[in-house]
Wavefront OBJ file of the C-alpha trace (Angstrom):
o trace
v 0.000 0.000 0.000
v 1.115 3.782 -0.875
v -0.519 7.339 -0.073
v -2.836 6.533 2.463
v -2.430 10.566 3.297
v -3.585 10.340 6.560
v -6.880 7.951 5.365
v -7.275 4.228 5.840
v -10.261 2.779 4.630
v -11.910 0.384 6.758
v -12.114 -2.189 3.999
v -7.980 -2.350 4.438
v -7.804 -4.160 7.284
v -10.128 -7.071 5.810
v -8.577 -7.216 2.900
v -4.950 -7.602 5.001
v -6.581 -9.724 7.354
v -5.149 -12.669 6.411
v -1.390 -11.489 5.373
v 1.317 -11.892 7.861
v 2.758 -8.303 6.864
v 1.555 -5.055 5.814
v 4.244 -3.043 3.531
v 3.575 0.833 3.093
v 5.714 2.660 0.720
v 5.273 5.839 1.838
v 3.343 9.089 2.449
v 1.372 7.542 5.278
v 0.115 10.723 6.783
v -0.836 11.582 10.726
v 0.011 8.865 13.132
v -3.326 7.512 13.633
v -2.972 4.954 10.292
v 0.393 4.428 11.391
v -0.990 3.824 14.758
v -3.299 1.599 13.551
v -1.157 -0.453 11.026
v 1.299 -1.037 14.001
v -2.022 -2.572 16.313
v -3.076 -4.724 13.281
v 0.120 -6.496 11.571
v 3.960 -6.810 11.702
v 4.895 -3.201 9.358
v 7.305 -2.679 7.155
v 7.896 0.771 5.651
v 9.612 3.873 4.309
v 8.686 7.594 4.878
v 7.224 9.612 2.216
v 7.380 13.389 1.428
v 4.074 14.683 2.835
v 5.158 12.556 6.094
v 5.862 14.413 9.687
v 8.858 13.533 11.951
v 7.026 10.724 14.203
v 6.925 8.900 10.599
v 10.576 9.725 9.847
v 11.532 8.113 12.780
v 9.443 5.193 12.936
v 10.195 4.226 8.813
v 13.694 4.713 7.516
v 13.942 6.458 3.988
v 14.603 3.639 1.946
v 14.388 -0.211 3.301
v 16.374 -3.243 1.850
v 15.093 -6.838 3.114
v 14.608 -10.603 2.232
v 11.478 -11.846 2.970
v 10.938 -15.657 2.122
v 13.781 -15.743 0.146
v 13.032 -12.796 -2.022
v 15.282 -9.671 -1.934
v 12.841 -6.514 -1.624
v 14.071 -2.688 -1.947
v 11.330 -0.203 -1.045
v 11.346 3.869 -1.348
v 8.829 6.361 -1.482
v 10.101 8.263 -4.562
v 11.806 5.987 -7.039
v 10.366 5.782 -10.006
v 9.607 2.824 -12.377
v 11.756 0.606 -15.362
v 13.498 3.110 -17.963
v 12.829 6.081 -15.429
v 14.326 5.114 -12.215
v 14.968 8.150 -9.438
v 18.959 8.369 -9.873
v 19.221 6.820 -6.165
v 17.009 3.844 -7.440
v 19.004 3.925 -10.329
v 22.927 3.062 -8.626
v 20.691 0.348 -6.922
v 19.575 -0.983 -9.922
v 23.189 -1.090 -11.309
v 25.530 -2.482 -8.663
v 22.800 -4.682 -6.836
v 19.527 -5.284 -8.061
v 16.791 -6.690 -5.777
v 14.128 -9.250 -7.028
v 11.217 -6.817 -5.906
v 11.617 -2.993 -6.206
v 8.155 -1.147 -4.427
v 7.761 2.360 -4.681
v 4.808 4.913 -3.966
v 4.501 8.549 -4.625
v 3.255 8.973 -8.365
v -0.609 7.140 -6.896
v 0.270 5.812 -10.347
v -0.796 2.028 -9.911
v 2.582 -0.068 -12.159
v 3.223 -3.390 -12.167
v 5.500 -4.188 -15.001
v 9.082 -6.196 -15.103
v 12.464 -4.771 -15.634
v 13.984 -7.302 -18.268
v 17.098 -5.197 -18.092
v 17.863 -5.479 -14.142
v 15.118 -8.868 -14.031
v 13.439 -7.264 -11.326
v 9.463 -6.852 -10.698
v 8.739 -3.531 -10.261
v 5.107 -2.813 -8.301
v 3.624 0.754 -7.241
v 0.334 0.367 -5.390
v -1.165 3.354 -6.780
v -2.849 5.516 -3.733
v -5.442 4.154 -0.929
v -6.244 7.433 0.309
v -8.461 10.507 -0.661
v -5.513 13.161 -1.554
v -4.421 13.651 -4.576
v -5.196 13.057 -8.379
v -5.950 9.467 -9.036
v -9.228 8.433 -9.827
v -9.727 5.082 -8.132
v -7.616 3.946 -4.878
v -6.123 0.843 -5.103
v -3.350 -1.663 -3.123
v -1.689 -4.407 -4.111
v -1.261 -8.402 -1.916
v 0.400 -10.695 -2.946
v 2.595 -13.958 -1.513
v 5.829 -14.707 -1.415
v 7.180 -18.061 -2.166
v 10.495 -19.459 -2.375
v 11.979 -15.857 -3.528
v 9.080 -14.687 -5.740
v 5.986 -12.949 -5.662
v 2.855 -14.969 -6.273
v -0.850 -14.677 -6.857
v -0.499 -10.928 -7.002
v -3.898 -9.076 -7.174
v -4.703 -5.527 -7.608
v -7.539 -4.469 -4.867
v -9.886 -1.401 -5.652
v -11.221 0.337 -3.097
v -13.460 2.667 -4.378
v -13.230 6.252 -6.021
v -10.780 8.806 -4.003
v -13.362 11.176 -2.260
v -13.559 14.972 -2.626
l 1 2 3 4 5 6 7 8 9 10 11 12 13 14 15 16 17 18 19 20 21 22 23 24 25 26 27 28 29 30 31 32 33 34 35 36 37 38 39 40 41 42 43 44 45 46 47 48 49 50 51 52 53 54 55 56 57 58 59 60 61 62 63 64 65 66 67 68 69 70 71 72 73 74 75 76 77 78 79 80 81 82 83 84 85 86 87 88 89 90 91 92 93 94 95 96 97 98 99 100 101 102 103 104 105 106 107 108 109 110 111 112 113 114 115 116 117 118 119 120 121 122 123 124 125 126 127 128 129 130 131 132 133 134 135 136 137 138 139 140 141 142 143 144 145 146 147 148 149 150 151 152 153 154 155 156 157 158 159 160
């Protein structure tokens, strides 16, 4: 999940209900959703632009873990294949991971990167602010180093 902006839909938590982790890439927005994501799951995530400095210090600005054998990089602003952020982008060239999540455009991608073979996945935006049309999320499993059943979740139209 990206964007929440300070809005978590209700629907989130059943829809998460049966994952063992919740990932957020960023611009989370006032501590009560992270407040909340900490009460429900085990969280994993970065700080986004919009975010204040409980955030900052609760989610580091990039993250770099292996979770069931697959090697996941997460930032907030990082772009996507052929138009990496240039931080993403010496990543990508000494040590690509197997799963690169990013947030910020509330752009939903998921597309590969044949040139660093790496899966590329930007949940769009779950929350009300900003310019995208629908909110959406992504879950999906990981098993032995890859992502699996992946499914795109709608929640709705963003509000006014």
């Amino acid at each position: 999940m990206s964007d929440t902006h300070g809005y978590l839909d209700p629907t989130i938590l059943e829809h998460f209900g049966d994952c063992d982790e919740v990932w957020h890439a960023g611009d989370v927005g006032p501590n009560q959703v992270l407040e909340k994501l900490e009460d429900f799951k085990p969280l994993r995530g970065v700080y986004g632009n919009i975010d204040d400095p409980r955030i900052r210090t609760t989610f580091p600005l990039e993250q770099r873990f292996i979770c069931e054998g697959l090697d996941v990089y997460m930032i907030h602003i990082g772009g996507y294949p052929g138009r990496y952020h240039k931080q993403v982008r010496e990543v990508m060239k000494s040590n690509p991971p197997g799963l690169f999540i990013s947030g910020h455009s509330h752009i939903l991608k998921i597309m590969f990167d044949q040139k660093y073979k790496c899966l590329h996945m930007n949940p769009g935006a779950c929350g009300h602010h900003g310019f995208h049309k629908v909110r959406t999320l992504i879950k999906f499993e990981v098993e032995s180093g890859k992502p699996q059943n992946v499914r795109v979740i709608e929640l709705g139209l963003r509000g006014r």
